[in-house]
KEKOLPA-652482 format. One line per 3 residues: number of its first residue (from 1); their letters; for each residue z, x, y of N, C-alpha, C. Coordinates in Angstrom, 1 decimal, decimal comma. Atoms other than C-alpha are relative to their C-alpha. Last residue first. Layout:
KEKOLPA-652482
NUM> a> Z X Y Z X Y Z X Y  ...
//
This chain:
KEKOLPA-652482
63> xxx> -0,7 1,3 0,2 91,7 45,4 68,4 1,5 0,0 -0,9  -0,8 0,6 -0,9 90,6 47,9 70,6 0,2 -0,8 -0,6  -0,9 -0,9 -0,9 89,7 50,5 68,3 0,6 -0,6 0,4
60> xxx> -1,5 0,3 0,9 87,6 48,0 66,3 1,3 0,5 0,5  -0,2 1,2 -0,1 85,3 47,7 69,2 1,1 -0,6 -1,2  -0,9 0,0 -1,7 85,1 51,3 70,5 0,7 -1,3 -0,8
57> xxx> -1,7 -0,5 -0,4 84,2 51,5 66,7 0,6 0,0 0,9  -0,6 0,6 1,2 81,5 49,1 66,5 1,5 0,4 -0,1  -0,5 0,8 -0,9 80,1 50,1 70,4 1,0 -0,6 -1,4
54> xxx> -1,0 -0,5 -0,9 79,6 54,0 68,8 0,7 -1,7 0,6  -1,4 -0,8 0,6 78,5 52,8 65,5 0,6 0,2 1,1  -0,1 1,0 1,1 75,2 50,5 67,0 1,5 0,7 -0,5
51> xxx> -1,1 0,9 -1,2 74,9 52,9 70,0 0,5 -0,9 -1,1  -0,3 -0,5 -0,9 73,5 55,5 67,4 1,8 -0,9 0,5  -1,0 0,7 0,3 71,4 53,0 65,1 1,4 0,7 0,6
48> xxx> -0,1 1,6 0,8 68,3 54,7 65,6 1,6 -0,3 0,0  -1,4 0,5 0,1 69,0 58,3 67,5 0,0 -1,8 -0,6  0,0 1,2 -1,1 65,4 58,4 67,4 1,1 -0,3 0,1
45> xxx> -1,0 0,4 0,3 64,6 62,2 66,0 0,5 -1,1 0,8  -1,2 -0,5 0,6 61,1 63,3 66,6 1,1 -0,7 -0,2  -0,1 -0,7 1,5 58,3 62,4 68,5 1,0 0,3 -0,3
42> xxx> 0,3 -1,0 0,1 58,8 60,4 72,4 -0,1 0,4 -2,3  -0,9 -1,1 1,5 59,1 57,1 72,6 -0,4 1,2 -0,7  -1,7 0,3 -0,5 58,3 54,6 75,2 0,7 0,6 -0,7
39> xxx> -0,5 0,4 -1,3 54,7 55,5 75,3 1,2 0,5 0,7  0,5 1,3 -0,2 54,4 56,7 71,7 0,2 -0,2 1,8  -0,4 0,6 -1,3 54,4 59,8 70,1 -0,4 -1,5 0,4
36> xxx> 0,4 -0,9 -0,8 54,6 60,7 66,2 0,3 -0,9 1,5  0,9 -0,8 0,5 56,6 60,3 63,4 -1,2 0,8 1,2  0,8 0,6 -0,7 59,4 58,6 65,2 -1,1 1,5 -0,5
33> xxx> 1,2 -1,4 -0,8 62,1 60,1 62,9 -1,0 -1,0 0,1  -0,5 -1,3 -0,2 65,9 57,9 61,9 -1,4 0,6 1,0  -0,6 0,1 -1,9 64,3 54,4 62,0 -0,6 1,0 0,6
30> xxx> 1,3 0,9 0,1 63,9 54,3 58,0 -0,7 0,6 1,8  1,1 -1,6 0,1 66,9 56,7 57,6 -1,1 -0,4 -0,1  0,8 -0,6 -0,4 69,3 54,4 58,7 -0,8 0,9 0,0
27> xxx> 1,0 -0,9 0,2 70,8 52,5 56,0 -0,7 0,2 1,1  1,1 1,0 -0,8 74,2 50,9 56,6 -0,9 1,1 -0,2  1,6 -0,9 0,1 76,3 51,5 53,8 -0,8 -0,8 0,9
24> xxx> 1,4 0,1 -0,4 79,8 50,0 54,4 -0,8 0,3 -0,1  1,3 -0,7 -0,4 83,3 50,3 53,5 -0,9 -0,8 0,3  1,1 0,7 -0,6 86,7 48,7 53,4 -0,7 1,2 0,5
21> xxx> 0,2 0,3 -1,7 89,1 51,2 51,3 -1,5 -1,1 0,2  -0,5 1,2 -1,1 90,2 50,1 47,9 -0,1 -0,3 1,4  -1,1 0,5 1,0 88,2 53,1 45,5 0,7 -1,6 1,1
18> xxx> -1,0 0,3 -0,7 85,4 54,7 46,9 0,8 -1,3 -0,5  -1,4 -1,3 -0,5 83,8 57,2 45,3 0,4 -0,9 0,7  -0,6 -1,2 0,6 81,3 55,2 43,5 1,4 0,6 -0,4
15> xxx> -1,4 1,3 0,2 80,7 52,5 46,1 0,4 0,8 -1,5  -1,2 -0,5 -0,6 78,6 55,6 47,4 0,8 -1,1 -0,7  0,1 -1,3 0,5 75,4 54,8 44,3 1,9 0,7 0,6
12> xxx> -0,7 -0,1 1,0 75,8 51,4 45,2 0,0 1,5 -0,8  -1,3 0,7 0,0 74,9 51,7 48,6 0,9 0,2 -0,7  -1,0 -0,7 -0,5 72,5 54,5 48,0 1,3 -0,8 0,0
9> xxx> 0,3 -0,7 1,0 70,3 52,1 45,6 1,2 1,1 0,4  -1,2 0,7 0,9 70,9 48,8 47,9 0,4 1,4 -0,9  -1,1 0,0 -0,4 69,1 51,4 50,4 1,5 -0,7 -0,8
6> xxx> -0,7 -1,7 -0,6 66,5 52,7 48,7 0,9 -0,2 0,3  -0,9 -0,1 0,1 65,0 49,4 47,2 1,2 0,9 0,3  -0,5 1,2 0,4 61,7 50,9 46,3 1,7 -0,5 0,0
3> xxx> -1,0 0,3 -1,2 61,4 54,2 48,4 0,6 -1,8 -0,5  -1,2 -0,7 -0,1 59,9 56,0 45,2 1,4 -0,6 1,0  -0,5 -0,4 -1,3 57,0 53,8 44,8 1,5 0,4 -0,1
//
């Protein structure tokens, strides 16, 4: 299986290119596309993890 481990795999793949700054890999591309419809969730692109970045950085911003 191709998706074995995917994300440790990107992780370390970006820790690469980056030299002494504080990073992160968070993997959303699991989430990302709602294949098909559901009730409470329409097809297509899910903004997955979204609010997750926007309340992280409001939240470093202010400190």
């Amino acid at each position: 299986n191709s998706r074995e481990a995917g994300s440790i795999v990107g992780g370390l793949f970006l820790k690469n290119f980056v030299e002494k700054a504080k990073w992160a890999h968070i993997d959303l591309a699991g989430p990302a596309i709602n294949p098909k419809e559901w009730e409470w969730m329409p097809k297509g692109g899910t903004g997955f993890g979204v609010r997750l970045l926007v309340n992280y950085l409001e939240n470093i911003s202010e400190s």
